[in-house]
C-alpha positions in Angstrom: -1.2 -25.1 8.5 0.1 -24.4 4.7 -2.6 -21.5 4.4 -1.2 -20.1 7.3 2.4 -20.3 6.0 1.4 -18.1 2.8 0.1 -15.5 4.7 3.4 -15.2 6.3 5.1 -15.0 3.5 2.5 -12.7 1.5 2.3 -10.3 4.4 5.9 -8.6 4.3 5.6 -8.0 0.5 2.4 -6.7 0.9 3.4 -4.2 3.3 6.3 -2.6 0.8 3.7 -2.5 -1.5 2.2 -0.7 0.3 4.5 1.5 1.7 5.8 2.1 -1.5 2.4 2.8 -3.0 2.3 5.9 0.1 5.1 7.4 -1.0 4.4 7.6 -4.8 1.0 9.4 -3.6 2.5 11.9 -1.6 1.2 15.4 -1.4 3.0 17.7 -4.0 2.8 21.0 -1.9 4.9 19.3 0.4 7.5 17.7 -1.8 8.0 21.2 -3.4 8.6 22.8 0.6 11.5 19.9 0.5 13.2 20.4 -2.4 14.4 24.2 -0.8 17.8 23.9 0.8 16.8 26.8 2.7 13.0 26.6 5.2 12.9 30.5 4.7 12.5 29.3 0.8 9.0 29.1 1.2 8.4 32.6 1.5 7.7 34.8 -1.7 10.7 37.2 -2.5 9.7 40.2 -5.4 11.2 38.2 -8.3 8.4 35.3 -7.8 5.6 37.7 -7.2 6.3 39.4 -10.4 6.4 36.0 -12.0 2.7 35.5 -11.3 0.4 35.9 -13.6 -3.5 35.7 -14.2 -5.0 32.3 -14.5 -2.3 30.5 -13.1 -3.4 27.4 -10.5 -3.2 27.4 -6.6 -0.3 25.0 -7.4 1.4 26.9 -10.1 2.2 29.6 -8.1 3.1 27.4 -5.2 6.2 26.0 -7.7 6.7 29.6 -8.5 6.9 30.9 -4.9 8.5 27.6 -3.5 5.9 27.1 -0.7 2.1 26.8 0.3 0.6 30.0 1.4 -1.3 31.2 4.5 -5.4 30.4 3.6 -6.6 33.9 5.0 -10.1 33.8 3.0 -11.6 31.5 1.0 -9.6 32.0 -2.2 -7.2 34.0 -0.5 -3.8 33.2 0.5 -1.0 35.6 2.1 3.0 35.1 1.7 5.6 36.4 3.8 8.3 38.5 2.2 11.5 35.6 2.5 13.9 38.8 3.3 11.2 41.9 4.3 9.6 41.8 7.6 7.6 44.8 6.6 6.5 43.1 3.7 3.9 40.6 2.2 2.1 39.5 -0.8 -1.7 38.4 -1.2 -2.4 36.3 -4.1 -7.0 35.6 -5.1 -8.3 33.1 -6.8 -11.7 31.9 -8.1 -12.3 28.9 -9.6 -8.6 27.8 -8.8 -7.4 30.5 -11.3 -4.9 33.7 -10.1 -7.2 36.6 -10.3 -5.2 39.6 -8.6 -2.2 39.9 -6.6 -1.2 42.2 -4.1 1.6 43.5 -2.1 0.7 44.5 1.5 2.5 46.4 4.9 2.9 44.2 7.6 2.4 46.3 10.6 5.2 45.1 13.5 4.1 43.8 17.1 6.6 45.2 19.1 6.7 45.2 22.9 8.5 48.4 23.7 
């Protein structure tokens, strides 16, 4: 009956452990899409494509930019322009370094 009793009392301190332990590994990409005050944030604007620069890491740009980009290849991720709906930026890597950046025309799907 005592044994039981202990793992009572063990269990609920345990579990904020935890918890706690969950929320100190949480995934950076998404901590840094938090921190905007505004969702359209993580977009790329021209300031922060300019910013980039060659051998920078998948995660240094996403701090630059403010937000995870759009996996298009392997390597290869696309941005949309936070103000330009005409507009977007493609960023390569290899090996996890920046290797050329580009802006691109983003070609409208209207209905009319």
């Amino acid at each position: 009956m005592k044994s039981n009793n202990f793992l009572q009392r063990l269990s609920l301190p345990m579990l904020i452990s935890v918890i706690a332990f969950m929320i100190g590994c949480g995934d950076p990409i998404i901590e840094i899409e938090e921190s905007n005050t505004y969702h359209w944030q993580k977009n790329m604007n021209e300031t922060e494509f300019e910013k980039l620069q060659n051998n920078m890491t998948y995660i240094e740009v996403v701090k630059t930019v403010g937000g995870a980009g759009k996996k298009i290849k392997k390597n290869e991720y696309r941005w949309d322009d936070e103000i330009l709906m005409t507009q977007g930026y493609i960023v390569k890597f290899k090996d996890d370094k920046l290797i050329d950046k580009e802006v691109i025309a983003v070609k409208g799907h209207s209905n009319r």
